[in-house]
PDB file of N, CA, C and O in Angstrom:
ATOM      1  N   UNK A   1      37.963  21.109   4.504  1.00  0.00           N
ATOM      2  CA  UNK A   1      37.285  20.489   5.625  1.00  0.00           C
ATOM      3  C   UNK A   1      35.778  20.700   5.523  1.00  0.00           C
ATOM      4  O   UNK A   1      35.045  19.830   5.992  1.00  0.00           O
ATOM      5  N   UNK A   2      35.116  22.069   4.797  1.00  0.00           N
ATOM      6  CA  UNK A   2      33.697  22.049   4.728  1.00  0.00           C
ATOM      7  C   UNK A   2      33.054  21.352   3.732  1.00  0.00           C
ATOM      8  O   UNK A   2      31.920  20.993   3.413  1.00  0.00           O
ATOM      9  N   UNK A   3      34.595  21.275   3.228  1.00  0.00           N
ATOM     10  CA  UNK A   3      33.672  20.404   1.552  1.00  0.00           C
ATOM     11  C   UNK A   3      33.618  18.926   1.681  1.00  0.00           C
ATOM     12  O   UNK A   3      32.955  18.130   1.016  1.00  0.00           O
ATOM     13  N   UNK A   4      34.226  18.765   2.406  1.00  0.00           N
ATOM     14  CA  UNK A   4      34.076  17.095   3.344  1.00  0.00           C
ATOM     15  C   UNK A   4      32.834  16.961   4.573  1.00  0.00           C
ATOM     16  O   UNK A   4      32.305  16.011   5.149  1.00  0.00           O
ATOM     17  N   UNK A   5      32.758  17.760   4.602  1.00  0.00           N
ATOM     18  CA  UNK A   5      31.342  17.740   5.765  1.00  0.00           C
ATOM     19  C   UNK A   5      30.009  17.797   5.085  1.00  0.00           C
ATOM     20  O   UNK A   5      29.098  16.974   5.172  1.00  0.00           O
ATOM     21  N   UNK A   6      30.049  18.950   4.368  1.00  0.00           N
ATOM     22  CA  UNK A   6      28.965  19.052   3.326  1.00  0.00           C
ATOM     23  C   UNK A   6      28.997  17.796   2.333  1.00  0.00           C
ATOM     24  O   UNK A   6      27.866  17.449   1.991  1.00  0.00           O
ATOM     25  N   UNK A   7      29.895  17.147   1.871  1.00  0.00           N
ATOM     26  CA  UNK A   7      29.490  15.927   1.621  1.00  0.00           C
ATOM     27  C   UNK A   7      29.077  14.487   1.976  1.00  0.00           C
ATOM     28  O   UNK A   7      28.579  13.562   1.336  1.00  0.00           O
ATOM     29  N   UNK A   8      29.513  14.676   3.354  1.00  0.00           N
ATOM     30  CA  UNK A   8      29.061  13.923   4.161  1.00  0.00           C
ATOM     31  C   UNK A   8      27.768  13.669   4.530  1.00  0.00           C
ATOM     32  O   UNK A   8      27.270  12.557   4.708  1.00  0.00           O
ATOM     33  N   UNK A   9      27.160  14.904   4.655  1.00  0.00           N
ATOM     34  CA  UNK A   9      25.972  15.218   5.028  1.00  0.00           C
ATOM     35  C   UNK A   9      24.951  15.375   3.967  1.00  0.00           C
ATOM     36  O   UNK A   9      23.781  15.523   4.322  1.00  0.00           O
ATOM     37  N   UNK A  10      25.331  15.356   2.366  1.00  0.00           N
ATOM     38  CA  UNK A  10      24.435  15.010   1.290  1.00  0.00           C
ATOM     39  C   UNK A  10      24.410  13.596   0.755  1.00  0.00           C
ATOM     40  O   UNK A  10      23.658  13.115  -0.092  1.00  0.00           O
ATOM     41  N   UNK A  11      25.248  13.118   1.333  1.00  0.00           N
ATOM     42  CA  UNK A  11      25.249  11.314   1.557  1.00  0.00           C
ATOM     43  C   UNK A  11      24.401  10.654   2.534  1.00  0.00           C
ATOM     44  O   UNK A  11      23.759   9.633   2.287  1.00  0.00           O
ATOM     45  N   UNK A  12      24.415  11.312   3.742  1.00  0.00           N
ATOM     46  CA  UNK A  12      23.663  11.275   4.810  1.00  0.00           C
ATOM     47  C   UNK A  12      21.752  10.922   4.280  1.00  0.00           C
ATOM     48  O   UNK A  12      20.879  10.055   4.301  1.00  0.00           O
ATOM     49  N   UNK A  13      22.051  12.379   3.839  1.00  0.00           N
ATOM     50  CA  UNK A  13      20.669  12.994   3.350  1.00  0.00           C
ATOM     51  C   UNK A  13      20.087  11.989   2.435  1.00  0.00           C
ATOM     52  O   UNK A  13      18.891  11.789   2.643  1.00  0.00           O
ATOM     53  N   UNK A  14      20.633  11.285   1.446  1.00  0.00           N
ATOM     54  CA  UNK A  14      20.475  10.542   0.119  1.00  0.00           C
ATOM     55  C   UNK A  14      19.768   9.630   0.748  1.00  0.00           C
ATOM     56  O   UNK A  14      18.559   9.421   0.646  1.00  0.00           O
ATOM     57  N   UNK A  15      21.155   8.665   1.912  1.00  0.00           N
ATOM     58  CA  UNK A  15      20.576   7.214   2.190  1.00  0.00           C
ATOM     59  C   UNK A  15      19.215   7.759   2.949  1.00  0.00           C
ATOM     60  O   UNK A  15      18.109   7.247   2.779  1.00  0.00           O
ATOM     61  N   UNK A  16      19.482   8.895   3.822  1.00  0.00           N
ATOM     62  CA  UNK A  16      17.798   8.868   4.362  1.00  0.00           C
ATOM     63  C   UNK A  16      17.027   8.299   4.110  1.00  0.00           C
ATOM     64  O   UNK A  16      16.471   7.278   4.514  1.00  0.00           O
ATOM     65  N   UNK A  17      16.848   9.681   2.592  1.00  0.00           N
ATOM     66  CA  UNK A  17      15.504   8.986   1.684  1.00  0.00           C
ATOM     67  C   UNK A  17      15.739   7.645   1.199  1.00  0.00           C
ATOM     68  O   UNK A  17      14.792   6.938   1.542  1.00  0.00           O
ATOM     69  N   UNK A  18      16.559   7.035   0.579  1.00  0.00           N
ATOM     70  CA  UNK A  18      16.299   5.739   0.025  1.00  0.00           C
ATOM     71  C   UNK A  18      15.784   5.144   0.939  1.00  0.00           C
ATOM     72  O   UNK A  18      14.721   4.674   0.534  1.00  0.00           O
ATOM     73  N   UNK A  19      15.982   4.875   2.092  1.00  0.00           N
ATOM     74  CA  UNK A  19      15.757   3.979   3.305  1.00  0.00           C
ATOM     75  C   UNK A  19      14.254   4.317   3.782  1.00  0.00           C
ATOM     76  O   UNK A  19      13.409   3.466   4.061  1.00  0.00           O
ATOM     77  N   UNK A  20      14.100   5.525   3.818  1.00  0.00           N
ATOM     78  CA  UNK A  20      12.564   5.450   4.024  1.00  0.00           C
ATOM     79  C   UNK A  20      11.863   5.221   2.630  1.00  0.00           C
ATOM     80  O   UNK A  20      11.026   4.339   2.820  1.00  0.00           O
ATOM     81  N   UNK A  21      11.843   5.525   1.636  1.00  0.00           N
ATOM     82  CA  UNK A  21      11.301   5.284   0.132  1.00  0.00           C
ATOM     83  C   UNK A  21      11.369   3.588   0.529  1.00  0.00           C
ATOM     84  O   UNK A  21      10.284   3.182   0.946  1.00  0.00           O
ATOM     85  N   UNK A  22      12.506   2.492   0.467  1.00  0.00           N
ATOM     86  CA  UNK A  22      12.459   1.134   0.638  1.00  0.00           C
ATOM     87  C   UNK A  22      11.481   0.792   1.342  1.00  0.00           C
ATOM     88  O   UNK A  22      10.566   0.105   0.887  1.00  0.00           O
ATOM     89  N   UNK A  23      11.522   1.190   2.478  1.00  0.00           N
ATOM     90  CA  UNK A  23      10.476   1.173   4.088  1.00  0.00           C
ATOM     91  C   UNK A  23       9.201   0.889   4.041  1.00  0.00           C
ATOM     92  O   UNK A  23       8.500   0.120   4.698  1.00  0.00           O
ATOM     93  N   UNK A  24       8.869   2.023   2.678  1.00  0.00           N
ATOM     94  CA  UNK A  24       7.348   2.269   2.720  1.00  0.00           C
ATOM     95  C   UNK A  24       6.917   1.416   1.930  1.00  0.00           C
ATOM     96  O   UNK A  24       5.800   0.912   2.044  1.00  0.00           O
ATOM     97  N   UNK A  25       8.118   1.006   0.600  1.00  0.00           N
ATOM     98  CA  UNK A  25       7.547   0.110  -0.530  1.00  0.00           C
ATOM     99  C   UNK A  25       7.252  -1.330   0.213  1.00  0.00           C
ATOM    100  O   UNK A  25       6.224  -1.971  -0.006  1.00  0.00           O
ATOM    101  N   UNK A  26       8.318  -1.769   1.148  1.00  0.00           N
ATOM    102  CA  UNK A  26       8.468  -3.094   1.511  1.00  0.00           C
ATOM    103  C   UNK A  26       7.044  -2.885   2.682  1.00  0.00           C
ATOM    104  O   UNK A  26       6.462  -3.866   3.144  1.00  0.00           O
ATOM    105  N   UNK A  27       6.879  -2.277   2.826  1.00  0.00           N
ATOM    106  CA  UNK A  27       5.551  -1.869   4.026  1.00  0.00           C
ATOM    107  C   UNK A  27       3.981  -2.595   3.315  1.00  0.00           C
ATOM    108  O   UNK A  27       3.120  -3.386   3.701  1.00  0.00           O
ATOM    109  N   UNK A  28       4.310  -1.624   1.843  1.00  0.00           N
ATOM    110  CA  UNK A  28       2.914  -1.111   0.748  1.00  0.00           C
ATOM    111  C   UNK A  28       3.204  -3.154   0.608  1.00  0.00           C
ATOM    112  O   UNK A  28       2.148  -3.658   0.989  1.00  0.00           O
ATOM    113  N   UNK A  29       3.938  -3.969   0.324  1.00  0.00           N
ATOM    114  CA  UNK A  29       3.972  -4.930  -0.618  1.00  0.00           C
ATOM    115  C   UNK A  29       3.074  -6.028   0.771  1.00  0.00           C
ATOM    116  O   UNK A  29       2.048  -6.672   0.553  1.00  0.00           O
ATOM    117  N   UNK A  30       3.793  -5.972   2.086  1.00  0.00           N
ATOM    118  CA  UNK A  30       3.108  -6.807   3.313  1.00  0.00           C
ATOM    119  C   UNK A  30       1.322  -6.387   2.923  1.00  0.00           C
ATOM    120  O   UNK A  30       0.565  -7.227   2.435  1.00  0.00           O
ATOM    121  N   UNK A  31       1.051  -5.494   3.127  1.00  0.00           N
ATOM    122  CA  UNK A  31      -0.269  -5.402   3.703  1.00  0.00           C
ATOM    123  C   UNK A  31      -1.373  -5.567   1.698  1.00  0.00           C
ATOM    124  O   UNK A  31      -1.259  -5.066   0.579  1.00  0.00           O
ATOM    125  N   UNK A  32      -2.296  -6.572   2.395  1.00  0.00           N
ATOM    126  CA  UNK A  32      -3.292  -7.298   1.118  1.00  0.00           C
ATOM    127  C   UNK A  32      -4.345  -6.121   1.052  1.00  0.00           C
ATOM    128  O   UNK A  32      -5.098  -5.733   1.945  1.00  0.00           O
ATOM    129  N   UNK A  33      -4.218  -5.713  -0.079  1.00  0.00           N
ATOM    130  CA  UNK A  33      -5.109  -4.468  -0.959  1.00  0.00           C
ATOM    131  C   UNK A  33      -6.473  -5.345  -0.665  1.00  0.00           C
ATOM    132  O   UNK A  33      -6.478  -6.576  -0.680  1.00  0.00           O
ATOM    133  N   UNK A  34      -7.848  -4.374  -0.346  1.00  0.00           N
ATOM    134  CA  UNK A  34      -8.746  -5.125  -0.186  1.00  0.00           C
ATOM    135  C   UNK A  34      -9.204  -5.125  -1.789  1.00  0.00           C
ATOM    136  O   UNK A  34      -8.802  -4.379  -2.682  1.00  0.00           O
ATOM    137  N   UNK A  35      -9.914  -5.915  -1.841  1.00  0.00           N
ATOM    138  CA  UNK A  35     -11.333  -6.278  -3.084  1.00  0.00           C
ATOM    139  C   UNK A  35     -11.101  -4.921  -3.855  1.00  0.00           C
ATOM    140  O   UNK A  35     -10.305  -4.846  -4.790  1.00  0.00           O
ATOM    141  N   UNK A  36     -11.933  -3.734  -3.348  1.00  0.00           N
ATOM    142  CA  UNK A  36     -12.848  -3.035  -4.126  1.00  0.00           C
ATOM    143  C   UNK A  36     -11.123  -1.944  -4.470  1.00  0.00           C
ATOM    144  O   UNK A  36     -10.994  -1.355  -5.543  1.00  0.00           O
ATOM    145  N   UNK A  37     -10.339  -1.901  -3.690  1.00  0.00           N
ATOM    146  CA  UNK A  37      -9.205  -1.071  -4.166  1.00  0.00           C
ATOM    147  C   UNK A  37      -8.102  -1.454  -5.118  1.00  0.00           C
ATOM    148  O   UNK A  37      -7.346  -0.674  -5.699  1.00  0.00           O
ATOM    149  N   UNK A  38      -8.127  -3.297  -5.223  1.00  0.00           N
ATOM    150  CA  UNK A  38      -7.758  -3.579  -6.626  1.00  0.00           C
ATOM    151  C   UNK A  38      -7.729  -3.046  -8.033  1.00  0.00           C
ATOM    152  O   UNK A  38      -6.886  -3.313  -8.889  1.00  0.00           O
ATOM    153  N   UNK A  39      -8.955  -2.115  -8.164  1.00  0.00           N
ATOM    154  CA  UNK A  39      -8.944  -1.941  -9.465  1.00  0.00           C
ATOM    155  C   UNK A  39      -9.063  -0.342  -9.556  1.00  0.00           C
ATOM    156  O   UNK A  39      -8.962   0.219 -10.647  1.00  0.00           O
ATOM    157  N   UNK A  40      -9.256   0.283  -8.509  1.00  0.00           N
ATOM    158  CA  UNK A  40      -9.948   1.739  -8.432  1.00  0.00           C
ATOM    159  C   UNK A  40      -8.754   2.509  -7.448  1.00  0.00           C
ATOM    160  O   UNK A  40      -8.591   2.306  -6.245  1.00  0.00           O
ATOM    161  N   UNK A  41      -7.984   3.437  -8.310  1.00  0.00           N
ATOM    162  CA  UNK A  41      -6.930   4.078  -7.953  1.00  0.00           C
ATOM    163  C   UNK A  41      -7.642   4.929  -6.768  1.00  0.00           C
ATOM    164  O   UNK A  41      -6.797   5.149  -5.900  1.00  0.00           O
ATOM    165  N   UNK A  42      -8.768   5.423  -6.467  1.00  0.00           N
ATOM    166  CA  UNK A  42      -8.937   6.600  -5.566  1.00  0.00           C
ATOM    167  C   UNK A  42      -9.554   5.373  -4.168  1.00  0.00           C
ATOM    168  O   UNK A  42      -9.388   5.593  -2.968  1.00  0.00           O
ATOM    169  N   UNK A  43     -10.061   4.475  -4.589  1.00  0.00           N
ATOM    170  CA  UNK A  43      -9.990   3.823  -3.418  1.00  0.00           C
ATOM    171  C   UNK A  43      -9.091   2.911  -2.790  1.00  0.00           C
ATOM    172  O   UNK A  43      -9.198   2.360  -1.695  1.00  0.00           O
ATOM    173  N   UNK A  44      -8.030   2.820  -3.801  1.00  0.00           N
ATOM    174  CA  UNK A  44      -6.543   2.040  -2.861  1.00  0.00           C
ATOM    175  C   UNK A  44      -6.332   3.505  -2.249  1.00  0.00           C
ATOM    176  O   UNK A  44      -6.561   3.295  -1.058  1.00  0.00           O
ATOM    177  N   UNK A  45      -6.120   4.454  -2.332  1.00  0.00           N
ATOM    178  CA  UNK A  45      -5.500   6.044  -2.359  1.00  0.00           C
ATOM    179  C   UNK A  45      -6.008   6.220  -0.788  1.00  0.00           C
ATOM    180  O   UNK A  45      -5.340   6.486   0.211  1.00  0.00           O
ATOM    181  N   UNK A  46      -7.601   5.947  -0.949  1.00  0.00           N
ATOM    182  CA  UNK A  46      -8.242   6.275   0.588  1.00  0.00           C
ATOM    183  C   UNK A  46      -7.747   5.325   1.221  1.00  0.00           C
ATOM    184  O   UNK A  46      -7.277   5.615   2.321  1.00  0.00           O
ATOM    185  N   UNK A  47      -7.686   4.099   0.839  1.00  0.00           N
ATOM    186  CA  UNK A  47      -7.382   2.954   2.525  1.00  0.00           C
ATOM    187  C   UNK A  47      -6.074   2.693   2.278  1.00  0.00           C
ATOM    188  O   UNK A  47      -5.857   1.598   2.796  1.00  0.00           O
ATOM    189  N   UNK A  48      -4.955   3.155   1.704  1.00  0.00           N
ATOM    190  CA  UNK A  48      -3.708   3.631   2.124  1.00  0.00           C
ATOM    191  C   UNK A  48      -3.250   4.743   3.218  1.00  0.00           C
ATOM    192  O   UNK A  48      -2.296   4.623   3.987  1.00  0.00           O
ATOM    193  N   UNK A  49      -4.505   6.318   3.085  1.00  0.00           N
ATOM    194  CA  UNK A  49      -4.138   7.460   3.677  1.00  0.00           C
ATOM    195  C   UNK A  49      -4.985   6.741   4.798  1.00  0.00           C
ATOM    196  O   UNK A  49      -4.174   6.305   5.615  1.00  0.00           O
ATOM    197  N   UNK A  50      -6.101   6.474   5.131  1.00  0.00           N
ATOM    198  CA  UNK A  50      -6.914   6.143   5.519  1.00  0.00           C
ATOM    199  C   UNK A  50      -8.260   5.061   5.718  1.00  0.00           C
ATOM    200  O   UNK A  50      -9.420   5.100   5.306  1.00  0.00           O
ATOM    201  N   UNK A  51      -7.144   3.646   6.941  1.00  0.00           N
ATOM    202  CA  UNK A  51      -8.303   3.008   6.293  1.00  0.00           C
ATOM    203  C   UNK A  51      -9.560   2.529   7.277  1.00  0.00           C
ATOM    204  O   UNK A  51     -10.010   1.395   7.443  1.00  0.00           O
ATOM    205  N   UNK A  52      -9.813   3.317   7.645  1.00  0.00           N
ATOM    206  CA  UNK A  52     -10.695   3.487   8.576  1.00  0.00           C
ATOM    207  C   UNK A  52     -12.058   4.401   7.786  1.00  0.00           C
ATOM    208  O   UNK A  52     -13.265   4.160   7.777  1.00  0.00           O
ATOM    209  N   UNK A  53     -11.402   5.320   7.274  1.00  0.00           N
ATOM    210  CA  UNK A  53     -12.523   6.288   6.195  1.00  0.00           C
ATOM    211  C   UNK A  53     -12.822   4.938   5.039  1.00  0.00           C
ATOM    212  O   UNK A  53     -13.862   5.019   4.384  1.00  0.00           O
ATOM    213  N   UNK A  54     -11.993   3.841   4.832  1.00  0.00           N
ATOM    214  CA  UNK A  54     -12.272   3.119   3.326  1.00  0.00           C
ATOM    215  C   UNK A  54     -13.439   2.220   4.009  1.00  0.00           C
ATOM    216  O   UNK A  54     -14.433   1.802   3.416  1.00  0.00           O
ATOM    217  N   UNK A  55     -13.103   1.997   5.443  1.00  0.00           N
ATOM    218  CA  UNK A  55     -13.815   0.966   5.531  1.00  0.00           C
ATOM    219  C   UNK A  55     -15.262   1.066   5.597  1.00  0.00           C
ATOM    220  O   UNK A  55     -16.049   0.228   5.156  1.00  0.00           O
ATOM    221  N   UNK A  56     -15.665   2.567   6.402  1.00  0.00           N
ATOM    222  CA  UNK A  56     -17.069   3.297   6.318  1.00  0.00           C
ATOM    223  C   UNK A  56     -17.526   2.980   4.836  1.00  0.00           C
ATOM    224  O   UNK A  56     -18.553   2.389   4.505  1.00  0.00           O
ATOM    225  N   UNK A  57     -16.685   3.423   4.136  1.00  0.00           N
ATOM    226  CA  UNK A  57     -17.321   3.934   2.381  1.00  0.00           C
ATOM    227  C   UNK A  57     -17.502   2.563   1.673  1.00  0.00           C
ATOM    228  O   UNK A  57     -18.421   2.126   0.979  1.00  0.00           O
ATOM    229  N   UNK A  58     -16.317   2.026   2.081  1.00  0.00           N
ATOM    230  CA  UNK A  58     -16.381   0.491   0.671  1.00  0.00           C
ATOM    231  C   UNK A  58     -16.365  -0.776   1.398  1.00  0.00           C
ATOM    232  O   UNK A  58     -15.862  -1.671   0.718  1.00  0.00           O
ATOM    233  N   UNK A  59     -16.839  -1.227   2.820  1.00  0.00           N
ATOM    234  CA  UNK A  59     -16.542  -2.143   3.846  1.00  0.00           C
ATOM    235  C   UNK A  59     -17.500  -3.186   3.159  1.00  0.00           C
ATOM    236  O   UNK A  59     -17.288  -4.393   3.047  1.00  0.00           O
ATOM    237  N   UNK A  60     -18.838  -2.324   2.627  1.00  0.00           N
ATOM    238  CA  UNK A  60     -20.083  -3.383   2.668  1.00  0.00           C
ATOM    239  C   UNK A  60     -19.279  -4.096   1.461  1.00  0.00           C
ATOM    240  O   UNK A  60     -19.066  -5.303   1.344  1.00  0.00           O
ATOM    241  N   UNK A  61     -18.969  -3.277   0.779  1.00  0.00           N
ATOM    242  CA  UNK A  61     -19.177  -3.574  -0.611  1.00  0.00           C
ATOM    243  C   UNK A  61     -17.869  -4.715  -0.908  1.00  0.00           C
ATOM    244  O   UNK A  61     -17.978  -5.655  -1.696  1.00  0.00           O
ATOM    245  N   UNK A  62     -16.936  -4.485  -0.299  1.00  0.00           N
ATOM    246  CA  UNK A  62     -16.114  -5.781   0.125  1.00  0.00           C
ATOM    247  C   UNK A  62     -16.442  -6.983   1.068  1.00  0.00           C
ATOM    248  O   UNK A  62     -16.164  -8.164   0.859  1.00  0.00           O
ATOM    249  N   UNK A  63     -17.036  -6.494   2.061  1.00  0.00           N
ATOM    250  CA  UNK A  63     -17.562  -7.797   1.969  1.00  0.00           C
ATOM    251  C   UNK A  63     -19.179  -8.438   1.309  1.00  0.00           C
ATOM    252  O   UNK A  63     -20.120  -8.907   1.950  1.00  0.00           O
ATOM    253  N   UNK A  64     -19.097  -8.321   0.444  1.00  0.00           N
ATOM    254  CA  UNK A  64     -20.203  -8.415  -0.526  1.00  0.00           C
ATOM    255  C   UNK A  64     -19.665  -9.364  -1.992  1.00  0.00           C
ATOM    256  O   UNK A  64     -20.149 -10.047  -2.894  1.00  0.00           O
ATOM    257  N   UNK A  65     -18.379  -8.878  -1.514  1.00  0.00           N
ATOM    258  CA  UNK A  65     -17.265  -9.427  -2.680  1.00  0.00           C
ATOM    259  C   UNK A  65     -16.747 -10.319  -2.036  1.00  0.00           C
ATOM    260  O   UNK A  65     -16.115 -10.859  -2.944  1.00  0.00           O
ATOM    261  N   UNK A  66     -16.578 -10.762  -1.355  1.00  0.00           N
ATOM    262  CA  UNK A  66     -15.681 -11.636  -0.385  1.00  0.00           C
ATOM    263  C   UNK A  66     -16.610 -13.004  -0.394  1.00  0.00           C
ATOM    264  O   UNK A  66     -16.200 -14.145  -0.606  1.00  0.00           O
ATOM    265  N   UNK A  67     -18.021 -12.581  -0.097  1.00  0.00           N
ATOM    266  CA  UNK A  67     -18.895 -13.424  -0.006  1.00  0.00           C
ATOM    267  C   UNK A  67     -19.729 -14.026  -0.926  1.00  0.00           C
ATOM    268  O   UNK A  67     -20.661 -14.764  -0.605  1.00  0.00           O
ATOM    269  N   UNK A  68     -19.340 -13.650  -2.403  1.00  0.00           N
ATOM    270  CA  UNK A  68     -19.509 -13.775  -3.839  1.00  0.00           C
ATOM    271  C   UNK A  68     -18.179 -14.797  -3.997  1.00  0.00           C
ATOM    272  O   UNK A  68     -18.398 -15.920  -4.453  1.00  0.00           O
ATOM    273  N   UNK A  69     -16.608 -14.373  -3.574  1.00  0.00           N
ATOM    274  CA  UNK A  69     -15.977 -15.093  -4.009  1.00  0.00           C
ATOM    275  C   UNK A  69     -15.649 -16.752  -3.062  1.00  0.00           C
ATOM    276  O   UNK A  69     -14.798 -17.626  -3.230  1.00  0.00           O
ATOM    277  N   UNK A  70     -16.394 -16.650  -2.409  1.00  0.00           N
ATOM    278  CA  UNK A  70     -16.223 -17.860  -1.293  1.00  0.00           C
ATOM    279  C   UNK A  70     -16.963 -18.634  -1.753  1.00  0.00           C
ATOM    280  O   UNK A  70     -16.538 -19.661  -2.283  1.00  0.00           O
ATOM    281  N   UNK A  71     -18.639 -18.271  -1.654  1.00  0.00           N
ATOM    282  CA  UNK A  71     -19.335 -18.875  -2.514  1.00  0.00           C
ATOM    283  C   UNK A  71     -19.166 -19.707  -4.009  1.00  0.00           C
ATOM    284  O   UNK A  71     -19.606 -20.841  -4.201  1.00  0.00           O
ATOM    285  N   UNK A  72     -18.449 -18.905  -4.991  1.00  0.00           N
ATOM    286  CA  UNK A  72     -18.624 -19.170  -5.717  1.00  0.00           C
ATOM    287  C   UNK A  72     -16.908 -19.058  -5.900  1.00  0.00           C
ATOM    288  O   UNK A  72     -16.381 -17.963  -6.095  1.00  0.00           O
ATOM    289  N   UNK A  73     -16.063 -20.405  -5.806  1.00  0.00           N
ATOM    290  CA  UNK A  73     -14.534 -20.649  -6.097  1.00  0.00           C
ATOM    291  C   UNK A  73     -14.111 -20.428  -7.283  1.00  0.00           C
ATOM    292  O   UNK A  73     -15.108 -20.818  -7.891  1.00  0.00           O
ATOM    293  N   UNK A  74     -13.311 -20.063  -8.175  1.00  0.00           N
ATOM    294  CA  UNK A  74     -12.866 -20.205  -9.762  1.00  0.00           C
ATOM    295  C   UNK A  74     -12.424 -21.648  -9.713  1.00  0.00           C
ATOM    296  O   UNK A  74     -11.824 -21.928  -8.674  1.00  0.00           O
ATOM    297  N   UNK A  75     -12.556 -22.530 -10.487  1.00  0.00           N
ATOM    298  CA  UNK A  75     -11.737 -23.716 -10.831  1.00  0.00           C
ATOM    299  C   UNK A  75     -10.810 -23.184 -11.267  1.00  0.00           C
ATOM    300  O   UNK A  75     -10.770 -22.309 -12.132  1.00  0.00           O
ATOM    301  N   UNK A  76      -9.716 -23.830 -10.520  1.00  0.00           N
ATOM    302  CA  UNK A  76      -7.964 -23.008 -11.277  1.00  0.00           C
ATOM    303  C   UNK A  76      -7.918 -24.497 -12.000  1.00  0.00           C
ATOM    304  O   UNK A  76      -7.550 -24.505 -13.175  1.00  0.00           O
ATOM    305  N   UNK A  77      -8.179 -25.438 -11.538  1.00  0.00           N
ATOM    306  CA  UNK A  77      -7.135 -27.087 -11.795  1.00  0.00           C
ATOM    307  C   UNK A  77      -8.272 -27.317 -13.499  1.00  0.00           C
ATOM    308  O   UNK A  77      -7.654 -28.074 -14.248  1.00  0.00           O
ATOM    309  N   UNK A  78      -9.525 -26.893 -14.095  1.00  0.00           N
ATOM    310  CA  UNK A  78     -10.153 -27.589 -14.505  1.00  0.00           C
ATOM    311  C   UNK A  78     -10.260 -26.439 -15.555  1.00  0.00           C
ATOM    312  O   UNK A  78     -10.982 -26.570 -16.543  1.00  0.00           O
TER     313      UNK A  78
END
């Protein structure tokens, strides 16, 4: 009977985590990485933990990029 409970409860435990691990990935995939954290692991890192601190540090500088890429469109068709 304990060895049925205790397994119950490390099954329990398993789906937990998968379900929150899924959660966070399907979370991370909704929300659009800005500009400057595309390419720079410590600044996706900050406006993941924090993006309120990213936006102080790298706000200008995205939109600086934003306003470079509006301006100036890539031809995809040509």
């Amino acid at each position: 009977m304990d060895a049925e409970y205790s397994e119950w409860v490390i099954i329990g435990l398993g789906l937990m985590s998968l379900i929150t691990v899924l959660y966070q990935y399907l979370r991370s995939r909704k929300r659009k990485i800005p500009l400057s954290a595309q390419n720079d692991v410590k600044a996706k890192r900050l406006w993941q933990c924090d993006p309120q601190a990213y936006q102080r540090k790298f706000g200008d500088i995205d939109r600086q990029l934003q306003a470079n890429l509006e301006k100036n469109p890539k031809d995809e068709g040509t």
